[in-house]
N, C-alpha and C positions, 0 to 999 in steps of 0.2 A: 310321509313327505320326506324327502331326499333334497337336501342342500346343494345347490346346482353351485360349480364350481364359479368363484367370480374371476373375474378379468383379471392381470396382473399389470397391463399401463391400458393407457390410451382412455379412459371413458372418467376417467378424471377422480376415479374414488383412491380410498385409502391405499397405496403399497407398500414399499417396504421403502423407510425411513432412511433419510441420508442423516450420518451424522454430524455434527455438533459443529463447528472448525475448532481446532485446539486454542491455547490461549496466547502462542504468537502471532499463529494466523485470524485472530482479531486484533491483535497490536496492531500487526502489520495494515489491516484493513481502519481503522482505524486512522492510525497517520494518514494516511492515504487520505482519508476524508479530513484532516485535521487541514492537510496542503493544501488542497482541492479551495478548501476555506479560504484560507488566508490569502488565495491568489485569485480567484473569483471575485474576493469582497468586494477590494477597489474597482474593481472592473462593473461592479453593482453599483456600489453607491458612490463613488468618482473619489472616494478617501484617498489617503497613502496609502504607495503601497508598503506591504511588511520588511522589514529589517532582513537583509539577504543574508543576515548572519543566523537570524531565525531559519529561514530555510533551509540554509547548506545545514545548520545544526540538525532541523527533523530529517533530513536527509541522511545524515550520517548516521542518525537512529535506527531510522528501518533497515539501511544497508548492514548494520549491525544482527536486528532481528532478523533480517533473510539467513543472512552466514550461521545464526542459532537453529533455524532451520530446517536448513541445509545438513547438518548435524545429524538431525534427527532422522530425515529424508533422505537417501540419497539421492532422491529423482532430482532433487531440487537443488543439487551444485550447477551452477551454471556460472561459471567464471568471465564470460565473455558479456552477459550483464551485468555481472557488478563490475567488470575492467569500465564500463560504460557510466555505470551509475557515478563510481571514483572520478574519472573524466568529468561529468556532472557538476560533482561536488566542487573539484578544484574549481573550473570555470566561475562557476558563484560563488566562493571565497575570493576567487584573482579577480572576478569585477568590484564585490566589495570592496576588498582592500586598496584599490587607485582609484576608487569615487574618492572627490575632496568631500573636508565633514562637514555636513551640514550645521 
């Protein structure tokens, strides 16, 4: 008996393994679902929404983990989305801060 060569994609069996994401890129993923949450919720259950100082905060976390990153990666400087994401950020700090306080 002779071991007939098996397939290497397409017919859905075992191949060769992707690995892991490292452990900023599950931070990073992570926030991501953390936002995702906290700005869906209300939209579910008709609650408040979350504190936009909460947000610009998780915001300036991942744009933090991305730029750690980036470090590591070079593929992964991309300056012209975090000039974006910064924009982002201020936006939702400057609406915060001229809401009157509840």
């Amino acid at each position: 008996m002779t071991d007939s060569p098996s397939p290497s994609s397409g017919s859905g069996g075992p191949g060769p393994q992707r690995p892991a994401p490292d452990a900023l890129t599950a931070a990073s993923f992570l926030l991501l679902a953390v936002l995702a949450g906290l700005l869906l919720w209300p939209l579910i259950s008709g609650g408040p929404a979350p504190s936009p100082y909460l947000i610009g905060g998780l915001l300036v976390v991942r744009l933090g983990i991305q730029f750690l990153r980036s470090r590591r990666d070079e593929r992964l400087r991309r300056p012209a989305s975090w000039a974006l994401d910064i924009l982002l950020i201020a936006l939702i700090f400057y609406s915060a801060s001229t809401q009157p306080p509840a």
